[in-house]
C-alpha distance (Angstrom), angle and dihedral (degrees) to the residues before:
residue distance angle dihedral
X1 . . .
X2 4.01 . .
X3 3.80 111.5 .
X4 3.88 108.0 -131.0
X5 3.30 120.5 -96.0
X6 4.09 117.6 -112.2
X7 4.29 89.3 -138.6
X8 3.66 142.8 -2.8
X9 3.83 146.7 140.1
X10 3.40 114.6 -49.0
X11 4.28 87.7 -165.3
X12 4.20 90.3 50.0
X13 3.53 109.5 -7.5
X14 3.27 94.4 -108.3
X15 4.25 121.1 168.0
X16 3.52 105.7 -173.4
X17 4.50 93.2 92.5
X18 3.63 126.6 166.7
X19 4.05 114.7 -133.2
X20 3.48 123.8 -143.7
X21 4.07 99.9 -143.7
X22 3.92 134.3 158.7
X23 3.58 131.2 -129.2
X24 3.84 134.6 178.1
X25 3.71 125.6 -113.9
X26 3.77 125.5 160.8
X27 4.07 120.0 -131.0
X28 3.77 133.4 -169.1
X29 4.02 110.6 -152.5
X30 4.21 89.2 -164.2
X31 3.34 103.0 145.4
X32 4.01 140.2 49.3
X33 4.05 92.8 -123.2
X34 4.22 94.6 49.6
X35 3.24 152.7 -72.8
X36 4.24 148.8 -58.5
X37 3.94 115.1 -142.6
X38 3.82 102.2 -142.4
X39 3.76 105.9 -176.1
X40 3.55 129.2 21.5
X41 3.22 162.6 -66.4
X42 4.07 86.1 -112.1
X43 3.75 142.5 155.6
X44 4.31 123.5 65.5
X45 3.41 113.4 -70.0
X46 3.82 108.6 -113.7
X47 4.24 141.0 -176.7
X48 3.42 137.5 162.2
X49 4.07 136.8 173.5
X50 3.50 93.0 -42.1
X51 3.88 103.9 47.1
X52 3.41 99.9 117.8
X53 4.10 112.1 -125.3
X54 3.94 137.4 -176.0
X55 3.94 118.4 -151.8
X56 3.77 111.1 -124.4
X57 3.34 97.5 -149.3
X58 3.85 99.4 60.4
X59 3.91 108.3 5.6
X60 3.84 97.3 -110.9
X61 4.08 118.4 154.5
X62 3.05 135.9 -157.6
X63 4.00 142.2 99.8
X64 3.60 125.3 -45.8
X65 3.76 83.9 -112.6
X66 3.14 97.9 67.6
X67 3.92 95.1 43.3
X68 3.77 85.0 100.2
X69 3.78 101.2 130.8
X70 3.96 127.2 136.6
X71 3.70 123.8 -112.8
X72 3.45 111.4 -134.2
């Protein structure tokens, strides 16, 4: 037996999702042309329910909440 799957599609029970998640970096805008990051990026990337998420397979959006679909 399959063990269930903790998120996928809900439109084609897809897996494969893209996360929308922040991380930190630190940036020093000196100069007219640019800029030089100087630190980062840093901090553990983290989501939860709300973490809004697009299935690769079939382009559907939505929040990782509702990612809830069953592989076949």
């Amino acid at each position: 037996m399959k063990e269930p799957i903790e998120h996928a599609c809900p439109q084609c029970a897809g897996t494969r999702l893209e996360l929308r998640v922040e991380q930190s970096i630190t940036v020093e805008f000196d100069h007219p042309d640019g800029h030089d990051v100087k630190d980062g990026p840093s901090g553990d990337l983290e989501w939860d329910d709300g973490t809004k998420a697009t299935c690769l397979t079939c382009g559907y959006a939505g929040t990782l909440k509702e990612m809830t679909g069953k592989r076949p």
